[in-house]
TIDRENMI-334714 format. One record per residue (C-alpha): x, y, z; residue in three letters. Coordinates in steps of 0.1 Angstrom, whole numbers, plus 5000, padded with zeros to 4 digits. Each point is the difference from the previous one (the first is absolute). Layout:
residues N
XYZAla ...
This chain:
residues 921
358688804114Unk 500450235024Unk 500149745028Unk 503349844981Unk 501850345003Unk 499750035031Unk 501149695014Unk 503050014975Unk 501150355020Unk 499649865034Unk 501549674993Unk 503150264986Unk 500050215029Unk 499949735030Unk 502849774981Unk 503350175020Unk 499250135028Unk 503150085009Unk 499150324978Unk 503249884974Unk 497550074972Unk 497450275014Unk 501050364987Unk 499250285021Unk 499350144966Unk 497349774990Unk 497950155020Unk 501050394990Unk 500450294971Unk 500649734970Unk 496650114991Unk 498250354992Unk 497850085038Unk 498650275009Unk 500050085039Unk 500150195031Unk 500849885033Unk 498349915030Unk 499549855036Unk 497849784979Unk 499749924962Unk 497049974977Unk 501049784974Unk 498950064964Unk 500149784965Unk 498950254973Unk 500049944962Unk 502050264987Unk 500749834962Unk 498949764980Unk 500749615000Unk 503150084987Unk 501250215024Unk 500750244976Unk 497050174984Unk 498850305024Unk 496249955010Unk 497650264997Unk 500150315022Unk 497749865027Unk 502449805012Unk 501850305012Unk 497050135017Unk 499549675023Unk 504350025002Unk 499950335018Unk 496249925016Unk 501749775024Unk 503150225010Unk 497850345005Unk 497449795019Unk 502949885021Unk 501650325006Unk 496250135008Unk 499649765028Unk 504050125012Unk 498350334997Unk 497049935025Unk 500850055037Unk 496749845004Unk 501149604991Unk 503249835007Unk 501750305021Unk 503349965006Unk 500049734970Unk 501650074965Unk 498749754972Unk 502249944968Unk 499649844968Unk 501949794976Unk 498349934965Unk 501249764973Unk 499149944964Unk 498149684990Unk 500250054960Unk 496849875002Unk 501549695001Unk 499349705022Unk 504249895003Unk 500850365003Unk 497350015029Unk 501249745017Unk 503750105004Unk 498950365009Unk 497849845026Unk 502749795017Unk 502150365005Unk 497250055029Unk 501149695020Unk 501850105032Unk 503349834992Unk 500449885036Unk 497149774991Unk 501549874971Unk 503049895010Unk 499449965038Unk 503150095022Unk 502450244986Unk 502349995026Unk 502849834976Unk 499250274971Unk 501950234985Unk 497450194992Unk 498449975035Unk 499450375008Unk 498550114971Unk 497049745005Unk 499950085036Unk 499650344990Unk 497349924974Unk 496850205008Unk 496949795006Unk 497450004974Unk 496550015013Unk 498149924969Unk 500050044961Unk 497650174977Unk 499549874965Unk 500049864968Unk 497950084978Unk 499749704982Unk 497949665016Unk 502749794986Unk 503050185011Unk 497850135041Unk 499449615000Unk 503949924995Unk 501150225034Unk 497349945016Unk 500849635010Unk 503450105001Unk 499550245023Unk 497449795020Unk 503049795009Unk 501450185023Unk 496950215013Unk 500650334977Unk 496250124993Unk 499550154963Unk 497450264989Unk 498750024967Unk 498050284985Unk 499649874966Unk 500549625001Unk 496649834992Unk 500149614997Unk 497749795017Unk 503349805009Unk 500950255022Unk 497449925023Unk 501049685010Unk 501550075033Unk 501749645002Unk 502450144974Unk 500050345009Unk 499150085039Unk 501950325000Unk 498050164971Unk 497850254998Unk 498550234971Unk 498350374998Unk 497849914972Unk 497349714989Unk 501349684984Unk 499349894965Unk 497149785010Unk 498050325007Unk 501650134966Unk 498249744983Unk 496650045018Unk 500750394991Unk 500549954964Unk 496649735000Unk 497750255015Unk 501450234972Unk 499449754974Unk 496349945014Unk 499050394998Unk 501250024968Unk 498549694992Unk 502849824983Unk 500149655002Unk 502449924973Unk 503550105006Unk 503849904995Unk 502350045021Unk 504350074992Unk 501749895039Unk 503750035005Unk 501849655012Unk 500650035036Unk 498049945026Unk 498450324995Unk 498449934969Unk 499849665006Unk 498350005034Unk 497550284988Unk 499149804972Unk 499149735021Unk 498050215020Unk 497850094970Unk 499549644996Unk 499649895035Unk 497550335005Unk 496049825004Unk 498650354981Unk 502449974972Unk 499249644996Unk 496450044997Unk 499950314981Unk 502850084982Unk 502949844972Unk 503750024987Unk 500150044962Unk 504249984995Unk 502249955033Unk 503450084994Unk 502650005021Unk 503050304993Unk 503749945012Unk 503350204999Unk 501549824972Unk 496749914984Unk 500950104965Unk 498250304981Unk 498649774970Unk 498149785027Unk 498750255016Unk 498750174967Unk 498649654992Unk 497750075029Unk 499150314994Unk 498949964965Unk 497749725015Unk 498750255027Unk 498850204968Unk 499049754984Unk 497249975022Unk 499850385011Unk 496750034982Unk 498049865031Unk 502649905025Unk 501850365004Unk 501050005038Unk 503849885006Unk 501249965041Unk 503550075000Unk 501249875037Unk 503750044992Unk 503550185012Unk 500350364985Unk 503149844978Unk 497249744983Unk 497750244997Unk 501950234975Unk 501249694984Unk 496049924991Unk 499650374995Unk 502250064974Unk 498949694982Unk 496850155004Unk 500550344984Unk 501849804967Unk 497349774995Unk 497350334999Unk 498549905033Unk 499150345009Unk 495950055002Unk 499849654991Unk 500249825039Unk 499450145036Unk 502749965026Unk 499549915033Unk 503450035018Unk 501049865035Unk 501950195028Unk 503149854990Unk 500550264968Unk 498750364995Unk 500650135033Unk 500850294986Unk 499750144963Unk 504850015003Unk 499349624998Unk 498949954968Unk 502350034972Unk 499550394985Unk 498749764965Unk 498149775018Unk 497950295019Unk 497650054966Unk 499149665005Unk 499549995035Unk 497850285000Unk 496349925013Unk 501449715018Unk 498049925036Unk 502849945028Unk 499349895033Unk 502550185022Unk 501449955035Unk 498650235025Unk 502150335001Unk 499550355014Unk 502450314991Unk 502950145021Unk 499950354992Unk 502850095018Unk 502049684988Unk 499250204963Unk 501950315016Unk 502849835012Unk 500749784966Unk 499350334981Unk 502850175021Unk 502649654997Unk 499349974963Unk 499850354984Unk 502050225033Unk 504149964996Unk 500149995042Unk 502849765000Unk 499649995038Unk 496449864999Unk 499949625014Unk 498549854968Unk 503350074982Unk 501649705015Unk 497849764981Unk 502749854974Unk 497049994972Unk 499350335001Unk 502150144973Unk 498849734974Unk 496450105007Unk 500450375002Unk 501649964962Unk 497049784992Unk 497650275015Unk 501650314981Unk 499849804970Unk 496349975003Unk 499350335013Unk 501750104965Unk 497549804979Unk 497349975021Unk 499950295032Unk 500649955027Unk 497350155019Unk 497849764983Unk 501849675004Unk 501350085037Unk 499650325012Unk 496050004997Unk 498849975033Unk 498249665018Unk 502649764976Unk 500949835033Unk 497049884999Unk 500749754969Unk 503649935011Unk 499049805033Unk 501750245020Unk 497749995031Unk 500349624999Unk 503950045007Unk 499450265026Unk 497549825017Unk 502549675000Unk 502950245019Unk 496950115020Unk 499449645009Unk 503349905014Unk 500150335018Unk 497149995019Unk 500849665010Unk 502950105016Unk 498650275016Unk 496849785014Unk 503249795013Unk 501750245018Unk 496950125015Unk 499049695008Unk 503249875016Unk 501350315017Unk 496550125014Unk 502050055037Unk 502150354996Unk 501549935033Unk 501849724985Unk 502950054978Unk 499149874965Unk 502150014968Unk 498149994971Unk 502849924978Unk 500149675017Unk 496649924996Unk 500049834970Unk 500249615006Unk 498749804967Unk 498450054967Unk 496649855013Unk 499450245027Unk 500150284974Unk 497949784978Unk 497549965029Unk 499450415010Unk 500350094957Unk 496849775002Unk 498950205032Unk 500050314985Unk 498749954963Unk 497049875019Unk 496850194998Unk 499850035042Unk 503750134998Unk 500650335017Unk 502750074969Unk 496849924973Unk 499250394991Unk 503950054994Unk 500149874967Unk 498750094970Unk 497149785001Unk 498849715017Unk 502349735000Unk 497149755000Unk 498050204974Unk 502950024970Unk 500249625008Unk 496449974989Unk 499950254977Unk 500850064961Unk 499750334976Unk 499050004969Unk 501350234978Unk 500350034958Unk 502450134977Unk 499150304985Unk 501350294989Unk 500850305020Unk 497050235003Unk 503450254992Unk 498749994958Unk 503350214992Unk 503149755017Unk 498449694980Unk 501049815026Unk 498549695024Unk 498349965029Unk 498049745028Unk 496850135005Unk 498549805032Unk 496349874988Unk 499249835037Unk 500849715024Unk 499649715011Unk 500249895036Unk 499149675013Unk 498950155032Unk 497550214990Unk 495949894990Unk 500350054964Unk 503849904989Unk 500750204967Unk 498850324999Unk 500350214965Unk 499950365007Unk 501250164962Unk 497449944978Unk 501850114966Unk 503249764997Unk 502050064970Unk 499649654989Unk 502649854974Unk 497349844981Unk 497750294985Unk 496349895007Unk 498050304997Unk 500850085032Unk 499149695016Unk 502349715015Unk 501549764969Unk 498549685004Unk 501949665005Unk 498149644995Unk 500449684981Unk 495949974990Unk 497450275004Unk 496849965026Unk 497949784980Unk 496950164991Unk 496249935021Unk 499249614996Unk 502849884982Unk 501949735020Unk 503950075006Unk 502049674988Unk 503649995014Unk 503350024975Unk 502249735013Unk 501850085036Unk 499450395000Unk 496850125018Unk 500250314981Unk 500149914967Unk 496749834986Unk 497250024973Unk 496750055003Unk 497249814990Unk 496350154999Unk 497549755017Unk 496049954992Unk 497950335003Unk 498449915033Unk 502849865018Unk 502750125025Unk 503349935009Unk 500649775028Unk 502949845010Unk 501850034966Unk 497049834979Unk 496450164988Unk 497349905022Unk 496150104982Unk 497750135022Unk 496349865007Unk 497550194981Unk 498450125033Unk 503850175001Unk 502350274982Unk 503550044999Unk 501050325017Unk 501850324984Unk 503549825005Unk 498749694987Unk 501749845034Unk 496549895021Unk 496649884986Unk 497450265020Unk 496449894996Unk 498250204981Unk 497050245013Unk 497049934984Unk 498750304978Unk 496250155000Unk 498550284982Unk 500650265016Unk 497850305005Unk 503050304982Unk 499949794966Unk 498950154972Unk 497549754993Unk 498949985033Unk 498750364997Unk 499050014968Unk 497549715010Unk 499250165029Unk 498950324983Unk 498049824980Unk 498049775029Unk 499450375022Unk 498450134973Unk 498249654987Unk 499250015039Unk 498350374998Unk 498149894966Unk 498549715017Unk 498950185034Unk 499150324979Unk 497449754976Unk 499149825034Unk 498850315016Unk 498550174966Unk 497749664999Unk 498950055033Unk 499050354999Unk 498049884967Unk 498849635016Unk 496550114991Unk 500850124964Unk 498049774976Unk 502949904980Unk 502149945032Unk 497549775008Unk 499449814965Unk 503549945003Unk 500049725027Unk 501250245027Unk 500149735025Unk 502849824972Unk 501350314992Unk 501250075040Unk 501549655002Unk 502350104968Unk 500650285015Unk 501549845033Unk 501949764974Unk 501550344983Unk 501350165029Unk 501349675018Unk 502349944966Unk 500950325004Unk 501150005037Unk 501849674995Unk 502950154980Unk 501150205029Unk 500649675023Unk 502049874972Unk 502950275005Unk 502550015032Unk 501249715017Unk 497549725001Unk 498249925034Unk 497649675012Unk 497550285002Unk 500550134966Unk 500749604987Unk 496349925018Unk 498550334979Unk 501349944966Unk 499549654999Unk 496450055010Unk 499350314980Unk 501849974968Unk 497349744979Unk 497350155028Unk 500250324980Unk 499349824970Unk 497349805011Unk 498050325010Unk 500650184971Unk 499049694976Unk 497249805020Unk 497750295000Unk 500950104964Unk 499249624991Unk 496550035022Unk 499050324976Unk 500849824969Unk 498549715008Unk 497250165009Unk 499250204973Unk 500849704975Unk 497349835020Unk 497850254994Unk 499750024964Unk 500749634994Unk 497249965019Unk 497850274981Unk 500449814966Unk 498949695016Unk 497250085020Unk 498850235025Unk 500749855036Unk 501950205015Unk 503449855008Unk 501049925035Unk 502750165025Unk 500250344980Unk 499150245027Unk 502450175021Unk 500249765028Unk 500549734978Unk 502650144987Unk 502250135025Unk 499649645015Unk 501249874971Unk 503050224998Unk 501049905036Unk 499749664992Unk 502750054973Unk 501850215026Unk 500049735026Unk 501149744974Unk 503550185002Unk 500150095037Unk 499549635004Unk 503249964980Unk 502150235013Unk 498949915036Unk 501049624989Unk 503550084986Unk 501150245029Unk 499149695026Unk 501949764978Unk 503150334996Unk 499850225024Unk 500950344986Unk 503350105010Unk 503150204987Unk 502549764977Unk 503150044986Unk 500449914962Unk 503449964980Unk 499150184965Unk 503449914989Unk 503449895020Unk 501050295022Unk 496850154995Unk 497149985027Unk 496650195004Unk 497949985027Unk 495849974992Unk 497049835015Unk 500149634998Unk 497150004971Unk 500249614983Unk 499849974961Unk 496649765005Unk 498750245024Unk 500450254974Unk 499049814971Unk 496949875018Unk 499050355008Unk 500450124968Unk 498549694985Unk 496450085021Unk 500450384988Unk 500949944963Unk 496649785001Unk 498350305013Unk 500850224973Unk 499749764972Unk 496249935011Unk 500450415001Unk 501549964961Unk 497749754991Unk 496450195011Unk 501550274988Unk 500549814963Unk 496349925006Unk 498350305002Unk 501750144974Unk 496950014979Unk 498050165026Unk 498350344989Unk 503150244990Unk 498950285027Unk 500349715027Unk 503150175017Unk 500249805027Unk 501249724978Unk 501950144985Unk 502350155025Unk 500349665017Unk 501449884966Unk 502750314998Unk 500649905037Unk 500449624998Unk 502050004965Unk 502550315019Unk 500549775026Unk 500449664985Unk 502750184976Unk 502050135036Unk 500049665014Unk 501649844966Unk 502950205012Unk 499950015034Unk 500049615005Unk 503149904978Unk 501950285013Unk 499549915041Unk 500849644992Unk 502750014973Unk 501850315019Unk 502449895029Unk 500750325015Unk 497950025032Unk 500050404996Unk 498749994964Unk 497349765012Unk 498750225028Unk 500550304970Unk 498049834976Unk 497149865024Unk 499850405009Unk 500050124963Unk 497049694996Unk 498050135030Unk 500350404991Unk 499049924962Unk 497149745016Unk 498350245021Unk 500350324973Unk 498949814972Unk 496849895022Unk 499650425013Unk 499950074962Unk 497749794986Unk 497849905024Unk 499750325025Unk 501350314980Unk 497149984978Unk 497350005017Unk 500950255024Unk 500050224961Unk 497049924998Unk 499050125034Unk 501550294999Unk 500050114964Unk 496349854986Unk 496950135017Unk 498049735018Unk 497050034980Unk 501849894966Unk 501349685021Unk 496149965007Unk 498750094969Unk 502249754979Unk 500749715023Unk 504050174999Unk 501850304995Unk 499650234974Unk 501450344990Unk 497550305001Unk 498950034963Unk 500149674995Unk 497849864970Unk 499549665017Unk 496549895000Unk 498650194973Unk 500049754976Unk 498550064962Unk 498149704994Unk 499150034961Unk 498049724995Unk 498149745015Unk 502549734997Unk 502350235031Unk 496750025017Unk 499849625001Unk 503349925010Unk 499950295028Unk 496749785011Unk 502349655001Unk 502650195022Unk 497850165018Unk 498149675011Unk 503749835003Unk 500850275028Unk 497049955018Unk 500749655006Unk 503350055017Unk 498350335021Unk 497449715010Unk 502749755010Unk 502350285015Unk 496650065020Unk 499349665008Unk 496949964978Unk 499349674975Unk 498750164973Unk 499450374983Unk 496750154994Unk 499350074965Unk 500350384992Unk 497150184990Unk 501750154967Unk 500349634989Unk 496349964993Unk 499350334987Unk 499950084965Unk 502950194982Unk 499750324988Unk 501750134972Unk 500550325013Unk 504150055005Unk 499450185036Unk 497849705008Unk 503049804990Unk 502150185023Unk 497550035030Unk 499649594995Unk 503749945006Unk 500650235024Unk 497349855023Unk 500649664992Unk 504350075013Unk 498450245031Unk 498249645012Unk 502649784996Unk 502850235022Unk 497450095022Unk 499449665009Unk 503749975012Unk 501150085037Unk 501950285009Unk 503949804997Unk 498749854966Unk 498550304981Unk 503750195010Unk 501949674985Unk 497449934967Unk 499950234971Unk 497649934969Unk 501750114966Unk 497550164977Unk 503049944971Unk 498249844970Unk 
């Protein structure tokens, strides 16, 4: 639109040019200007009201007003630049409006280059005598800066903004005489991102005014690669000047309507829109309910806001234009507003007297020291940015003169130096540049405040008495730097109460560990959750299970394969076991070495010592074995345990079935007749035993060549793997099978010699022994092979070995060494076994001749198996058989007695200490 205005005034101006219809006038006091004069002016197009050109802007205006004539009359003041060169001014009103702009803008034309020759003029003198403008300074406003700036790029005139932000502005096709002191909106809209990504709100709205502006930042958030991938609009709404007030409460309402998770609102707008959305705000109870973010183009200072609107606004987050305070710019607008100097410079400004009313008004309702007298306000009203603009132009001309008159032998008027816009354009570039000698005259950086924006919140004044408002800077964000947006306040008084914390914005919540994240329609923010199958992750939008060697990790994101388990040595099982094997361990070496130091003792030698040693092995290698079945398994430990596990068996139960079968032998074959039965002495029968033995090393020996031993990993359930030797059910079950037959012969000669004399202890122990056993292994063998956990196994086969070898101390050890130690050796002698001193056994009381008798059969029955134990055929006939009875009791007694003294005595030493002869009736 701008473009159309534009053309229409030129096409006016150039039509007579003859100068019949160009007014010397146009181009003077029909408007409201503030100036001073000069060898060379600084333009300037300042908004001093409102679009109507009649409603007074806030205060601040004022500030950047007078900011541009004291920085001028500073530089006057500087004998340092631009001696013997006096700069003016001449500023306009733009109503913050882009017409109003525009025909403002065209009173900075030279007039000679408007209408050409004015020879023929009237008015010839007065444009002759027109004084060059070098440059303007201004607007405010993108829409109205982009206006005069290709209006002015015409015809060469440069134009420096210090608060004009649109991305349009950069396009130096359409504006090559342009230049700006701050950052354009497109790093605005990175700004406001990076704000949105520490807060970690990714679902927003946004409220844009319609220029290009709003317009042009809004595409920015669209266009931006980080906001595409990470972050959504909710409501986009686009606020005008004569947008009407029920609209825009129509979108406000929606706003809340959806406050409950989306609470963050961007509002990229002019400071007119914004209290426009601000007061529809504070009707429709928005306070507390939303968080503002606000853009530089409203807020600049708390006299901005509307005084109602201000509640609303308060916990807002603002990024700012880079500004620094004029202290003595405070002074000087202290003296111009409150002093009643009336020769003081600033009283030529024609708007002064409007804005002094405005200002006592306030400092009645308000204070003044508090709204404008408080010192660093120049900070918020952009005051440096004007300064540094005048600054700008200045230096220029001063590198220019330096530059061009650099011979002081040769007369050089400075006045005249001045030749076009775009040499002045070319040095202002000169010296805003970071290698400029004139770069630590301004305020800051040129090149830094284009890179840079504050942050800063609305909040109220730390001064709890006034009750008034404040901007409270919370950090920055400059593109230059490593880290971009830096927070430095830590406790911002949010408008959304969260306990403290930031208010949270989103469409959808994180979706939980393992559940899958299903998209609602076109939004990427805004989806539902769905949980998938226990063992499997997310990939790639869908649930993918993991192998059962595998387990999902803690964010359910990656299947991890799963390290196999092993009893370790710090359970409590583990130790409680091992307490038990040490001391089964002690036990066994303590009874090995007791039968040793008694090797000789007759009852240590009745009791198949040779056997006995072999068990003894068989005890302590059961007992040893549960220790290689805890820690991590090894081939070593593999070879062991699969060698050793159903060896400990076999040499606890081969020997104990070479006793038994021994001694059933024995008396089966004393009933039958009296040879003496074959392979019954000690050789024999430790052969025998071994032969058993071998049996199973042969086994063993032929699974391991068939399966090596080797550690192998076992899946006891998906996601669940253990680590133990490589041991084969048949191996197992063949094993066991060979050792279950050994102890049910055990069980069945033990059945067998039940009947056997009751003092035959040996038997009888064996039975306790064998029946102990068989009961263990009825548990042992459903649990290994029904149980899948590889650890209970290895638990279970340690509880099996532990009870094996203590049930076999017990019965068949712990006795006898009693006996040994607790029975003197002559009652193991006398009797043919242990008996307690005092005992009565052995003095039988025979009453009658029918006892004698039967003590004769027995005694003759005993003889035959001492004959066969001895190797003899046949038993010579006792003298007492053919000698007459006497009736004499003690005869009796003396009979009996001799007849039981034969029979033992005809026994060897091993089988007098295993037979006992009852003398029960």
């Amino acid at each position: 639109m701008f473009v159309s205005y534009s053309h229409l005034l030129l096409i006016v101006l150039i039509v007579d040019k003859s100068c019949s219809t160009v007014d010397a006038q146009a181009f003077s006091s029909n408007y409201n200007v503030y100036e001073e004069s000069g060898d060379y002016i600084i333009g300037g197009l300042l908004p001093v009201h409102y679009e109507n050109c009649f409603s007074l802007r806030e205060l601040e205006t004022l500030h950047r007003l007078e900011a541009m004539a004291y920085a001028v009359r500073q530089v006057n003041n500087d004998p340092d630049i631009l001696p013997n060169v006096t700069l003016g001014f001449r500023i306009y009103d733009t109503c913050s409006y882009e017409p109003v702009a525009l025909s403002r803008a065209t009173l900075f034309i030279p007039a000679s280059q408007i209408i050409g020759n004015t020879s023929g003029c009237d008015h010839a003198k007065e444009f002759e005598n027109t004084t060059t403008v070098i440059g303007i300074i201004g607007s405010e406003k993108s829409v109205t800066t982009q206006a005069a700036a290709q209006l002015f790029s015409v015809y060469d005139i440069p134009l420096v903004s210090f608060f004009a932000t649109s991305d349009d502005l950069d396009d130096t096709g359409r504006f090559p005489y342009f230049l700006r002191m701050i950052p354009p909106d497109d790093l605005q809209v990175k700004a406001i991102i990076d704000i949105l990504l520490y807060f970690k709100w990714d679902y927003v709205s946004i409220i844009y005014s319609g220029d290009s502006y709003g317009r042009n930042a809004l595409d920015s958030f669209r266009q931006n690669f980080v906001f595409q991938e990470s972050l959504c609009l909710a409501i986009e709404f686009e606020v005008k000047t004569n947008t009407s007030k029920a609209v825009i409460d129509g979108v406000i309402e929606l706003i809340l309507s959806r406050a409950d998770t989306s609470k963050v609102v961007i509002m990229f707008t002019q400071i007119n829109h914004a209290n426009m959305v601000l007061k529809s705000m504070t009707e429709k109870g928005a306070m507390g309910r939303i968080q503002l973010i606000g853009s530089d183009g409203w807020g600049m200072s708390i006299g901005e806001i509307d005084k109602e609107n201000r509640e609303m606004a308060l916990g807002a987050i603002k990024t700012q234009l880079p500004d620094e305070e004029d202290l003595e710019f405070e002074d000087y607008f202290k003296l111009l507003v409150g002093g009643t100097n009336p020769t003081m410079p600033g009283r030529k400004n024609p708007w002064l007297g409007v804005f002094t009313l405005v200002y006592l008004i306030d400092c009645l309702t308000e204070g003044c020291d508090l709204i404008y007298h408080s010192r660093g306000y120049s900070e918020s009203s952009g005051v440096s940015r004007v300064i540094d603009s005048v600054k700008a132009y200045a230096y220029a001309l001063d590198y220019i003169q330096k530059d061009l008159c650099k011979n002081p032998n040769i007369p050089c008027d400075v006045k005249k130096l001045f030749q076009s816009g775009k040499l002045v354009f070319e040095y202002i570039k000169k010296v805003t540049s970071r290698d400029s000698p004139y770069t630590g005259m301004f305020s800051k950086e040129i090149d830094v405040k284009q890179m840079t924006y504050e942050l800063e919140v609305i909040a109220r004044s730390l001064d709890s008495e006034s009750g008034g408002y404040e901007l409270r800077r919370i950090g920055e964000w400059n593109k230059l730097g490593n880290k971009s947006l830096t927070i430095t306040e830590e406790n911002i008084p949010w408008s959304v109460q969260n306990g403290g914390n930031p208010p949270t914005s989103y469409c959808s919540q994180p979706c939980e560990k393992g559940y899958l994240t299903t998209r609602i329609g076109d939004h990427k923010c805004c989806w539902k959750c769905t949980p998938c199958p226990e063992r499997s992750v997310v990939n790639d939008s869908r649930c993918v299970a993991c192998e059962d060697t595998e387990t999902p990790d803690e964010a359910r994101l990656v299947c991890l394969q799963v390290v196999p388990s092993y009893i370790l040595w710090n359970e409590p099982v583990t130790i409680l076991l091992s307490l038990m094997t040490s001391l089964g361990i002690l036990t066994t070496c303590l009874v090995l070495a007791d039968y040793i130091r008694h090797n000789q003792h007759s009852l240590i030698k009745a009791s198949s010592r040779e056997l006995s040693y072999i068990m003894l092995s068989g005890v302590l290698l059961s007992y040893t074995l549960v220790f290689f079945l805890f820690g991590e398994p090894t081939v070593i430990k593999c070879y062991f345990i699969r060698h050793c596990f159903m060896m400990s068996f076999t040499l606890t139960y081969a020997p104990l079935l070479t006793r038994a079968n021994r001694i059933y032998r024995i008396f089966k074959a004393g009933k039958r007749s009296a040879k003496r039965p074959s392979l019954i002495s000690p050789k024999s029968q430790v052969a025998i035993a071994m032969a058993f033995v071998a049996m199973q090393l042969l086994i063993n020996i032929a699974w391991q060549i068939q399966n090596k031993p080797k550690p192998e990993e076992q899946v006891i359930s998906p996601g669940v793997v253990e680590i133990m030797c490589n041991t084969s059910d048949a191996e197992m079950i063949v094993s066991l099978s060979y050792n279950v037959i050994l102890v049910l012969l055990c069980s069945v000669h033990a059945f067998m010699t039940r009947k056997v004399p009751t003092n035959y202890n040996e038997s009888r122990f064996i039975s306790l022994s064998v029946y102990t056993t068989v009961v263990i292994w009825l548990a042992f063998i459903p649990c290994y092979f029904l149980l899948p956990d590889a650890k209970v196994k290895l638990v279970v086969m340690s509880v099996a070995l532990i009870f094996s070898g203590s049930i076999t101390l017990v019965f068949m050890f712990f006795t006898k060494l009693y006996a040994v130690h607790f029975v003197a050796e002559a009652n193991v002698h006398a009797a043919g076994t242990y008996k307690e001193n005092g005992s009565t056994v052995g003095n039988a009381n025979l009453n009658n001749l029918n006892i004698v008798n039967k003590l004769n059969a027995q005694s003759r029955q005993r003889a035959i198996i001492s004959n066969i134990l001895r190797g003899k055929t046949a038993v010579a006939p006792s003298t007492s058989d053919n000698q007459p009875m006497d009736n004499d009791d003690d005869d009796k007694g003396n009979t009996a007695e001799r007849i039981r003294q034969r029979c033992f005595h005809s026994l060897n030493v091993q089988d007098q200490a295993m037979i006992h002869v009852s003398t029960d009736p």
